[in-house]
N, C-alpha and C positions, 0 to 999 in steps of 0.2 A: 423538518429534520429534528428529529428526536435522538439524542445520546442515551442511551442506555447504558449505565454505567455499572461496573462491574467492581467487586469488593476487593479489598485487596489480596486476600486467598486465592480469590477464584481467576484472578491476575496473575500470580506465583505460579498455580497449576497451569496456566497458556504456557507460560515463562519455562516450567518444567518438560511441557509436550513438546515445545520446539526446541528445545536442546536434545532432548531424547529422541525426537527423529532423525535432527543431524547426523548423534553417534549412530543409530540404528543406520542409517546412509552410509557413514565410513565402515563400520563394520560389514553389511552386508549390499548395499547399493541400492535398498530400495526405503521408502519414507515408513514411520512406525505405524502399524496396524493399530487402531483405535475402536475400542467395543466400549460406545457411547454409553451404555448402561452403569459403566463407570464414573460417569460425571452428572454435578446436579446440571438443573433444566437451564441455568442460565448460559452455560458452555456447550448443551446441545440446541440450542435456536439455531437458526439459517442467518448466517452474517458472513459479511463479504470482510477481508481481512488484508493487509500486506504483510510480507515478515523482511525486515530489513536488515542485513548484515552489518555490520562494522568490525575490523581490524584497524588498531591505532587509530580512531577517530576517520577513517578510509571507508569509502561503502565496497562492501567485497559480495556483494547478491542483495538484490528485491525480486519478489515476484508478489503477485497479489492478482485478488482478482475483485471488478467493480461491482461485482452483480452478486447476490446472496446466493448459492447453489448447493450449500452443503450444511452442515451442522459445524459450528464455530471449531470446537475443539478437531475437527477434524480437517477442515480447512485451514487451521494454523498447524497443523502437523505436517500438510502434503506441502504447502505455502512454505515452508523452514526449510523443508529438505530440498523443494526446487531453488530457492533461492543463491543454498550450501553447492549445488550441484549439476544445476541448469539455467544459472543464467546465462546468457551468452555472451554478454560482457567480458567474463571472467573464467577462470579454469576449474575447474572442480575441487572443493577445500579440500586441502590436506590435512592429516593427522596429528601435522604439529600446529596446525593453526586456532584446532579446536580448541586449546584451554582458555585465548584471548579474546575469543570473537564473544562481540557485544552483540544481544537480541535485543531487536524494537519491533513490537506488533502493533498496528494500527487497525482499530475497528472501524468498518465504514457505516457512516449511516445511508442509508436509500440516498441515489442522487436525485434531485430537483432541477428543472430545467430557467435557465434565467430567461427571461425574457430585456431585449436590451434593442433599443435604436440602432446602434453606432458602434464605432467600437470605443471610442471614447463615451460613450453613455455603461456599454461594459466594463470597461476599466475602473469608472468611478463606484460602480457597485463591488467590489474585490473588495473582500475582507481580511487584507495581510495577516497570515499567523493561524488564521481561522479558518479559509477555503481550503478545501482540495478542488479542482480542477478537471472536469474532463470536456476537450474541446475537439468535436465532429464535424467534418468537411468532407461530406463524400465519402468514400471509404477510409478514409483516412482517419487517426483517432490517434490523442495523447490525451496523457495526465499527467499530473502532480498532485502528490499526497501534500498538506498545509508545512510539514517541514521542511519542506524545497524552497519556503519563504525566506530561512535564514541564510539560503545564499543569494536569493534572488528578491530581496525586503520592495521593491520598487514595482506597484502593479502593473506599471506599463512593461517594464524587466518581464517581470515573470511571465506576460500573456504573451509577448514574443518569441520566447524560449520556447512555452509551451507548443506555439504555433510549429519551432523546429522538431521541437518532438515528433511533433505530429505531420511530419514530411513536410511540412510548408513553408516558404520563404518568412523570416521574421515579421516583415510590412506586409502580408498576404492579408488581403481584407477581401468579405464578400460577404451577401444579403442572404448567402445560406448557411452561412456558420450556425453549431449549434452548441454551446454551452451549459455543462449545468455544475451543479453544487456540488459538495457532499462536506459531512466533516467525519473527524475520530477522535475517537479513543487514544489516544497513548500509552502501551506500555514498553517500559523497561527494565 
């Protein structure tokens, strides 16, 4: 897992595209058209992204996706506005909610698969603060991006929760779970 890390300009400009597809969402209802020729090479690579909402420290939308499929600036653009207007958690932002809402993008890196005994041989490998999370059981599948740590600081905590995420009893153990890595980027 390699972090690729991005300057702080080129941090701003994510920063700038996912507020600009918001408004472009309240104004017209669809995420902001992006003509990638506009951004340097480090915003057009294929990276996998989350865009996380916050009102009053409140998460108000996430959406993200784990796997690279798109060119970064463009992916934080469609990722801002689904999050603004299609999560299902939540209702669709309002127009007065825009001037308060906090943006956090997270860059993913490629996920890595753990290899682990047990699940206590798993847990001991968690890197609090530093993993994100995605655990597979059949069709079944949850994440956590590594900031989900500071509600859930406790490794054996978070790999139970995850477990709910992921439709499964908290205690649900089995020899075909599959877990892997990933980390990000943070911006704000």
């Amino acid at each position: 897992m390699v972090l690729m890390l991005l300057n702080k300009e080129q941090q701003q400009q994510l920063l700038a595209v996912a507020r600009a597809s918001i408004q472009h969402g309240l104004q017209t209802g669809y995420a902001l058209k992006i003509n990638i020729a506009d951004y340097p090479s480090a915003l057009t690579e294929y990276r996998a992204t989350f865009v996380t909402l916050e009102l009053e420290q409140q998460l108000r939308g996430c959406i993200g996706r784990l796997e690279a499929t798109r060119p970064l600036i463009e992916d934080v653009a469609e990722n801002a506005f689904l999050a603004a207007f299609q999560d299902p958690r939540f209702p669709p932002l309002a127009m007065d909610e825009f001037a308060e809402l906090e943006i956090h993008i997270s860059l993913l890196t490629a996920s890595v698969p753990l290899e682990f005994r047990s699940e206590q041989d798993l847990i001991k490998q968690l890197q609090p603060n530093i993993d994100g999370l995605i655990l597979v059981e059949g069709y079944r599948q949850g994440t956590f991006l590594p900031s989900v740590w500071a509600q859930l600081p406790e490794p054996k905590q978070f790999l139970r929760h995850l477990k709910q995420k992921a439709g499964l009893a908290a205690d649900y153990w089995s020899d075909t779970i599959k877990v892997y890595r990933y980390q990000v980027e943070s911006i704000a």
